[in-house]
C-alpha positions as CSV (number, residue, x, y, z in Angstrom):
1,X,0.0,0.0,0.0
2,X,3.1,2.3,0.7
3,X,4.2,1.6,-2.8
4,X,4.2,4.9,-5.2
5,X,1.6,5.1,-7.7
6,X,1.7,5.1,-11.5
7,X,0.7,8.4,-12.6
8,X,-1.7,6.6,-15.3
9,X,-3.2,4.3,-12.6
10,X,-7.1,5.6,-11.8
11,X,-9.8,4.1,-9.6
12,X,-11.7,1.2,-10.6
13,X,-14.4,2.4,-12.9
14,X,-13.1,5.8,-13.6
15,X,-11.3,6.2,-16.7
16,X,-9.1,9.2,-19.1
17,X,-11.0,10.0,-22.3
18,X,-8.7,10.6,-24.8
19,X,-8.7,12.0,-28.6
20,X,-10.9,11.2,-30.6
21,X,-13.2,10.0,-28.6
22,X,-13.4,13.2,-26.3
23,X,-14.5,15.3,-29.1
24,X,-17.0,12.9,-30.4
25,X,-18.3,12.8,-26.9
26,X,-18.2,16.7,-26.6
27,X,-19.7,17.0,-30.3
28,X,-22.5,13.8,-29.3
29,X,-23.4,16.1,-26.4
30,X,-23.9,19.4,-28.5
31,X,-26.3,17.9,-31.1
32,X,-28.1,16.1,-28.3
33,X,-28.8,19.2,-26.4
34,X,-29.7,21.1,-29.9
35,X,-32.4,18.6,-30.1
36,X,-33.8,19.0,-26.6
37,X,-34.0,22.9,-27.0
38,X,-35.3,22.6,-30.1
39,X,-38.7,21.2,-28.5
40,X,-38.4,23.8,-25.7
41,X,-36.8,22.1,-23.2
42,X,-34.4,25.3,-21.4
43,X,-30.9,23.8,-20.0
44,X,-29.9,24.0,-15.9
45,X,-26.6,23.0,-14.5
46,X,-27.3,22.0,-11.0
47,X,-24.0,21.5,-8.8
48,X,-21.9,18.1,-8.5
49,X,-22.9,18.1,-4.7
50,X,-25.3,19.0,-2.3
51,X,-26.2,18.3,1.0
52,X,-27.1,15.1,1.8
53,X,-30.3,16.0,3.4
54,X,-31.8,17.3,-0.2
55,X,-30.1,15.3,-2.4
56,X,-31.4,12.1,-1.0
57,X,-34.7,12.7,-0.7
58,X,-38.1,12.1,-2.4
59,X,-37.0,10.4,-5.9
60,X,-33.0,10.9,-5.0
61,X,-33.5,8.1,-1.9
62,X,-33.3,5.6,-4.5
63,X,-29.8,6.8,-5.2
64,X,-28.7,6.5,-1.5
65,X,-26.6,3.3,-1.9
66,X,-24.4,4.5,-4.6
67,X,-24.0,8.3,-3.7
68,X,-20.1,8.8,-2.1
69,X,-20.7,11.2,0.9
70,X,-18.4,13.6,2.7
71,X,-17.8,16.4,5.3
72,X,-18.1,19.6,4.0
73,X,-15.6,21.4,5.5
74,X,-17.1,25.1,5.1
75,X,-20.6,24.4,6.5
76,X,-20.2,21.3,8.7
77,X,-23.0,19.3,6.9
78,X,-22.7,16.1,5.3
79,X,-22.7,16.6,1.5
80,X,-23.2,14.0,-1.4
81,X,-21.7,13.6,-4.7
82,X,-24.5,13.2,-7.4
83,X,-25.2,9.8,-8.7
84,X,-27.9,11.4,-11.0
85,X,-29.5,14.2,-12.0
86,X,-33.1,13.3,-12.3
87,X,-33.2,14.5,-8.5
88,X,-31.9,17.8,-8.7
89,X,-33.7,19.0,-11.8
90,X,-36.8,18.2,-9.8
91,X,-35.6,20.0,-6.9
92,X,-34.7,22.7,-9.1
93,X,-38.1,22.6,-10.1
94,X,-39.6,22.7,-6.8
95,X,-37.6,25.6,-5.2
96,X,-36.2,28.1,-7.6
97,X,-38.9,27.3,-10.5
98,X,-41.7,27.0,-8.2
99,X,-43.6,29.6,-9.6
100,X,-42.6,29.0,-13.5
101,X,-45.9,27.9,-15.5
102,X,-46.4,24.3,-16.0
103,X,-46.0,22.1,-17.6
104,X,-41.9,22.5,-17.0
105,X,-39.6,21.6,-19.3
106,X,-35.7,21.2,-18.2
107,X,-33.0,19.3,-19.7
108,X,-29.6,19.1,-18.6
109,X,-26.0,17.7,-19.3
110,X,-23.3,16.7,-17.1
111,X,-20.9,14.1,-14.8
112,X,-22.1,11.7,-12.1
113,X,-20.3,9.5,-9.7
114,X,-21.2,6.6,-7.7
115,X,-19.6,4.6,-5.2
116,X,-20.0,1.3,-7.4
117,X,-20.8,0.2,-10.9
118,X,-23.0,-2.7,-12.0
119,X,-22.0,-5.7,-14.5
120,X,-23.3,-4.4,-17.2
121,X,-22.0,-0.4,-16.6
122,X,-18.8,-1.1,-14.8
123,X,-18.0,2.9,-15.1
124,X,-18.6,5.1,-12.3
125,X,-18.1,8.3,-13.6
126,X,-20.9,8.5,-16.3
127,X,-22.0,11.5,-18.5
128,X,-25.3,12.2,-18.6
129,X,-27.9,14.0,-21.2
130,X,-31.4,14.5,-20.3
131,X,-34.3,15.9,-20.2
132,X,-37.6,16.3,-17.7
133,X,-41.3,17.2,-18.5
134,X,-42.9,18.5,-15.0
135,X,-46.2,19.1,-13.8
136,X,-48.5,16.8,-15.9
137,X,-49.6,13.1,-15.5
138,X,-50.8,13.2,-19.8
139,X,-50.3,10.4,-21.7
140,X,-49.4,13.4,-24.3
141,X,-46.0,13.6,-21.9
142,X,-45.1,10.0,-21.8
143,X,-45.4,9.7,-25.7
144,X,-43.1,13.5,-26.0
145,X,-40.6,12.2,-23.8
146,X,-39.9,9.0,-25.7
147,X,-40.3,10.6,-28.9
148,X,-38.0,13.5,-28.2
149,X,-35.6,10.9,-26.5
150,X,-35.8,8.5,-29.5
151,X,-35.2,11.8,-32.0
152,X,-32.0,13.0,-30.1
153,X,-30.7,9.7,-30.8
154,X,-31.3,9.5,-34.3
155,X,-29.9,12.7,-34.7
156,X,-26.1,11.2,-33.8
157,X,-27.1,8.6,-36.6
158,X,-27.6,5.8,-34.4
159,X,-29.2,2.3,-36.2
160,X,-31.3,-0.4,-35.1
161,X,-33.0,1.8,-32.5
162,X,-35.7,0.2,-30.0
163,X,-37.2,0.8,-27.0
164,X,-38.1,-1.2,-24.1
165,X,-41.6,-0.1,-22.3
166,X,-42.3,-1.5,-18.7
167,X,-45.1,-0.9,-16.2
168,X,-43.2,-0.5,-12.4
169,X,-46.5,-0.1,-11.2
170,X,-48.0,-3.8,-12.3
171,X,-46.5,-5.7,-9.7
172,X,-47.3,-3.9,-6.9
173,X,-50.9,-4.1,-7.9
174,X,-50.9,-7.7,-7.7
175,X,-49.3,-7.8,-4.7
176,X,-51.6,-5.4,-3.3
177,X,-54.5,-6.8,-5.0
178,X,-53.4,-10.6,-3.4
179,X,-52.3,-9.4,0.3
180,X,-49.0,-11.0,-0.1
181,X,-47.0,-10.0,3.4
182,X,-44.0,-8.1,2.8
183,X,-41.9,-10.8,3.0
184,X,-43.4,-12.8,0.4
185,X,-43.4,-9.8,-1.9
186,X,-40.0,-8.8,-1.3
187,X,-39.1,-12.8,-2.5
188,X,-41.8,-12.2,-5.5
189,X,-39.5,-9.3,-6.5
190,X,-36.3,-11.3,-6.6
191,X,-37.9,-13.8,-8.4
192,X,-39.1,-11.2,-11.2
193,X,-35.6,-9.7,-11.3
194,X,-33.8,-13.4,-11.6
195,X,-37.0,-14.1,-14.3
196,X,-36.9,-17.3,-11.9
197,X,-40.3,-19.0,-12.9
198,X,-39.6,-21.6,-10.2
199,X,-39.3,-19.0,-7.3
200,X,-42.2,-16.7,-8.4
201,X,-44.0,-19.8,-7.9
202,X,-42.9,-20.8,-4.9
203,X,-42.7,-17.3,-3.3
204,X,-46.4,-15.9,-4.8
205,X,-49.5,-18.1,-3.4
206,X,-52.3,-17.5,-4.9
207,X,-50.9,-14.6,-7.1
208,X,-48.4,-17.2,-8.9
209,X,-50.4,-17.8,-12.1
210,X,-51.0,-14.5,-12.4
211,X,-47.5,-12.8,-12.2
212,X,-46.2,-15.9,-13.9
213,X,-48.0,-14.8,-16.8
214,X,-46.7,-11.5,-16.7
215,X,-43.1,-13.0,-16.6
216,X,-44.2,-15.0,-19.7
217,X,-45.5,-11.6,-21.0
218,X,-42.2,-10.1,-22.1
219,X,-40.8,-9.7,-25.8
220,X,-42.0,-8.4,-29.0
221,X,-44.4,-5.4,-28.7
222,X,-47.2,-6.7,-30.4
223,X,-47.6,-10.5,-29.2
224,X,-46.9,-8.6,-25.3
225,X,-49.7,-6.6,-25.8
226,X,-51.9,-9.7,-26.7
227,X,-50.7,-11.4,-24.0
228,X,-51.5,-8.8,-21.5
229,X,-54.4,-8.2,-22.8
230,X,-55.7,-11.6,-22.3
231,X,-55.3,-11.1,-18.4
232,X,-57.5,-10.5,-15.7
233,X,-55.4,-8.0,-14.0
234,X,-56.8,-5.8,-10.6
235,X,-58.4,-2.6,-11.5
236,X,-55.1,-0.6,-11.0
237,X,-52.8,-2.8,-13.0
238,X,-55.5,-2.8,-15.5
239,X,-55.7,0.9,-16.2
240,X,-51.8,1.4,-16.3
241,X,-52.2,-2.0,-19.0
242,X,-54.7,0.8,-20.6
243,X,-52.3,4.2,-20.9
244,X,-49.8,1.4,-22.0
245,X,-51.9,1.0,-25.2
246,X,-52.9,4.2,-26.2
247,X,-49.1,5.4,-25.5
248,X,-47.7,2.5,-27.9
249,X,-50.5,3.6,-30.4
250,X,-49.5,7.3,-30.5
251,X,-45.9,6.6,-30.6
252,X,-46.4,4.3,-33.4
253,X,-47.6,7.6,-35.1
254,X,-45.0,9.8,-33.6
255,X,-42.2,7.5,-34.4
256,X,-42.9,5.3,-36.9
257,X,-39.4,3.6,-37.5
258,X,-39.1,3.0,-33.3
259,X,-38.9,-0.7,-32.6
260,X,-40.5,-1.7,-29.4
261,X,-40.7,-4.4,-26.5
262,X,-42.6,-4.7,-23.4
263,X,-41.1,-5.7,-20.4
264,X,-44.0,-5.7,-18.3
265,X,-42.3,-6.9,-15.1
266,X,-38.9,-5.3,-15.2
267,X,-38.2,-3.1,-12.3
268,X,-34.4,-2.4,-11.7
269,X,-33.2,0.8,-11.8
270,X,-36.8,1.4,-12.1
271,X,-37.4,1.6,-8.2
272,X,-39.0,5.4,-7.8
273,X,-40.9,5.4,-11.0
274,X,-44.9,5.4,-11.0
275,X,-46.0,4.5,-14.3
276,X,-44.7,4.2,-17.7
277,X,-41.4,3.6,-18.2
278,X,-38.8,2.6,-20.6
279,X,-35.2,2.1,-21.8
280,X,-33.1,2.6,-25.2
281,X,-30.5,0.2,-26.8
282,X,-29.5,0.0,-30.4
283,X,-28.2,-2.7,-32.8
284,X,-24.5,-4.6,-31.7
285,X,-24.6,-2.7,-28.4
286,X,-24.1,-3.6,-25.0
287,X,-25.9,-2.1,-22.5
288,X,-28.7,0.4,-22.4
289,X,-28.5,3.7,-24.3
290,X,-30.7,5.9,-21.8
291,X,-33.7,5.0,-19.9
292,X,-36.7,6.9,-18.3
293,X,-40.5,7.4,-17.3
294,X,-42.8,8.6,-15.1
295,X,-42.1,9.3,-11.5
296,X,-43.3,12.3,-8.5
297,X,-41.0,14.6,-7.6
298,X,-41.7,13.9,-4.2
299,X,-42.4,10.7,-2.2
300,X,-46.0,11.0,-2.9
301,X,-48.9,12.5,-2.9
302,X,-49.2,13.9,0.4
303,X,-46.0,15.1,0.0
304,X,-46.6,19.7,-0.1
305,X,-45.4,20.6,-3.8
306,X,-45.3,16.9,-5.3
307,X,-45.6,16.6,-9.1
308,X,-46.4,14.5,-11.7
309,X,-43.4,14.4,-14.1
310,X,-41.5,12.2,-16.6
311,X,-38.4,12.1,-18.5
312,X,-35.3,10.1,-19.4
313,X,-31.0,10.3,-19.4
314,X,-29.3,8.9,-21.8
315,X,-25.5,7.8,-20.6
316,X,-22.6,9.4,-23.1
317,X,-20.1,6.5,-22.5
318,X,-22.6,3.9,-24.0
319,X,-23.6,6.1,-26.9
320,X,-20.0,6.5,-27.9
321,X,-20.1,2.4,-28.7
322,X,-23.1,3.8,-30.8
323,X,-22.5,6.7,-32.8
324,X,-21.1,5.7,-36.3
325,X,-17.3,6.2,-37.0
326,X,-17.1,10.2,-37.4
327,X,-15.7,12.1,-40.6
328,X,-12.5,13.1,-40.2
329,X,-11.8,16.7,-39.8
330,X,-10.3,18.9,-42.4
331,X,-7.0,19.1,-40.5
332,X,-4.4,21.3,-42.1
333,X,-1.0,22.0,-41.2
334,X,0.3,26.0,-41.4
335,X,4.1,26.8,-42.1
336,X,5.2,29.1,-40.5
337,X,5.0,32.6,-42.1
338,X,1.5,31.8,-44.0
339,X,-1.4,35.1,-44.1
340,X,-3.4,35.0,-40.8
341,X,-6.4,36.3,-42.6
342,X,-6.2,33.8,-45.0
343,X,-5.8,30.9,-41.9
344,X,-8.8,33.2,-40.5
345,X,-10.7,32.2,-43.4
346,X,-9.8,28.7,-43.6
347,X,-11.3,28.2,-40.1
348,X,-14.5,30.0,-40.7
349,X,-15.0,27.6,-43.9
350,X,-14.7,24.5,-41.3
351,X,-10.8,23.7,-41.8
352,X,-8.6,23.0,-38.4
353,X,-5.5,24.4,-38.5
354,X,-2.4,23.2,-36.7
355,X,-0.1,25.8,-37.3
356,X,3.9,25.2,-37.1
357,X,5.7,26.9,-34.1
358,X,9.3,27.2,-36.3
359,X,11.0,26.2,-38.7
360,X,10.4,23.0,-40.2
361,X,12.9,20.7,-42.6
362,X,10.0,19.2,-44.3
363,X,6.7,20.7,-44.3
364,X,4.7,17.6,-45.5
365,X,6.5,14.9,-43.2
366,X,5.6,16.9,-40.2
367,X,2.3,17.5,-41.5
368,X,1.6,13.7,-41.6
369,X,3.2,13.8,-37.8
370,X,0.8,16.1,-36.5
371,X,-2.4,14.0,-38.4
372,X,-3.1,16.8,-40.6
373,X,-4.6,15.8,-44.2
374,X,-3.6,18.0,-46.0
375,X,-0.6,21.3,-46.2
376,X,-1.2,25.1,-46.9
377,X,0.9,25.7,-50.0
378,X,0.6,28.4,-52.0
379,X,-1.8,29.8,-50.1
380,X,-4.1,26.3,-50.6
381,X,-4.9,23.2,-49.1
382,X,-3.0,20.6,-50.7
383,X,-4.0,17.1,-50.0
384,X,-1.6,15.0,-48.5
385,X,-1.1,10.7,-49.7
């Protein structure tokens, strides 16, 4: 433990972006936000820590176990280092934008950290892009925020886009609707999450058959929807099956090219939503572009200021496995001595110019050195081989 460090070494989970990739990032970033404020979305920045007290609570509780927490040394609170930003746009909203007309809409880009990663997202430090829709329960706002989600995408050229649709609210219905104890339905969750038909079974009593055939449920959009619709679900779990419907109907109008599949027991990572939700991945990608849905920006209803919202993040580090090979940049090298204005010009019309700090033997070797494509000569580009 005493032994120095190698200045490359990081954390587990934490990582240097380097070139290219740190531009594309940057430049995946800037079109995604152009698309959010192009549907009128306006852009916060909320801080990378806050007191613990209000980071954690209402829909932030959920992120208790992987927020990293510390002493801040100027106040003498505990603070926490955000492990999303779903939480703070929603206190945003409820503080400082208390009195702005609903519905709201935020979006928002930036850095998390949490104190562990997961098998499929082994990074800690994740970028985030996203967007919230506050103060409406609509099923206009469930179709917008999948629609607008599913269009920022596409606009980094992503292919073989789908979504994944899942009612949080389903199994607690049933569970309700059966009286299962809460240790029974805490095994009835595990079960679901493990998609372990024999220990739904054994763990569900009387509701078995039922939530068994919402296990079964799960796959291609249509034949889910037939299945669902063939069951005899409590009067809660039968509306949400309802709004599920008409949502996949108007998005099918919205977004006609979106792929979709219904997960209509899937619940991780889902734990504070109340009602539609859903996830993006994309063709020879691992892991899950963004997700989202419907949630309260409180703990519930009797909470004072509460609100109906929805939204989504989608995570930069998995959308950089997505994004198609970028163009090369017009990168041209500048000897030294060559007409600023005319280097002035070359930038404006989209060129990047590496210009040469001295004298150099030969111009086009140290071009190709510095990855330039091509050499000013003559007062032009020339292409390089």
């Amino acid at each position: 433990m005493n032994e120095p460090l190698h200045k490359a070494l990081l954390p587990e989970g934490l990582r240097d972006l380097l070139p290219p990739d740190a531009g594309i990032e940057a430049e995946a970033v800037s079109r995604l936000m152009a698309v959010l404020a192009s549907h009128g979305y306006e852009r916060v920045k909320p801080p990378l820590a806050e007191f613990e007290d209000n980071l954690l609570s209402g829909a932030g509780a959920a992120m208790a176990p992987d927020t990293f927490r510390l002493m801040d040394p100027a106040s003498g609170r505990m603070i926490g280092l955000r492990a999303d930003m779903t939480p703070q746009v929603a206190r945003i909203a409820a503080t400082r934008l208390r009195k702005a007309p609903r519905p709201l809409r935020l979006c928002y880009a930036g850095q998390v950290l949490r104190v562990r990663g997961s098998q499929l997202r082994p990074e800690r430090q994740v970028g985030q892009v996203g967007a919230e829709l506050i103060g409406t329960d609509s099923v206009s706002a469930d179709v917008e925020a999948i629609a607008v989600a599913a269009e920022a995408l596409a606009s980094l050229g992503i292919i073989g886009l789908t979504v994944d649709l899942t009612l949080p609210v389903l199994v607690p219905a049933v569970i309700a609707a059966f009286k299962l104890g809460p240790d029974a339905a805490k095994a009835v969750r595990l079960a679901l999450d493990h998609k372990d038909a024999a220990a739904l079974k054994a763990a569900a009593g009387k509701a078995g058959p039922l939530l068994g055939d919402l296990l079964k449920a799960a796959g291609e959009g249509a034949k889910a929807q037939k299945a669902l619709a063939a069951l005899d679900l409590p009067k809660d779990a039968a509306a949400e099956r309802a709004r599920l419907g008409e949502v996949v109907a108007r998005l099918q109008s919205a977004v006609p090219g979106l792929g979709y599949t219904i997960d209509p027991v899937e619940n991780r990572g889902f734990e504070y939503h109340t009602g539609i939700s859903f996830s993006f991945f994309a063709q020879d990608v691992r892991g899950e572009l963004g997700r989202g849905g419907r949630y309260r920006t409180d703990n519930g209803p009797e909470k004072t200021g509460a609100e109906d919202a929805t939204g989504f993040t989608l995570y930069t580090d998995t959308l950089l496995q997505a994004v198609p090979g970028s163009v090369p940049a017009k990168r041209i090298y500048v000897p030294e001595g060559a007409d600023p204005a005319l280097v002035r010009r070359l930038r404006e019309d989209g060129w990047i110019t590496v210009a040469a700090l001295g004298p150099t033997k030969d111009l086009r070797e140290e071009a190709k050195r510095l990855a330039c494509g091509h050499l000013l000569e003559n007062g032009k580009p020339v292409a390089l081989s």
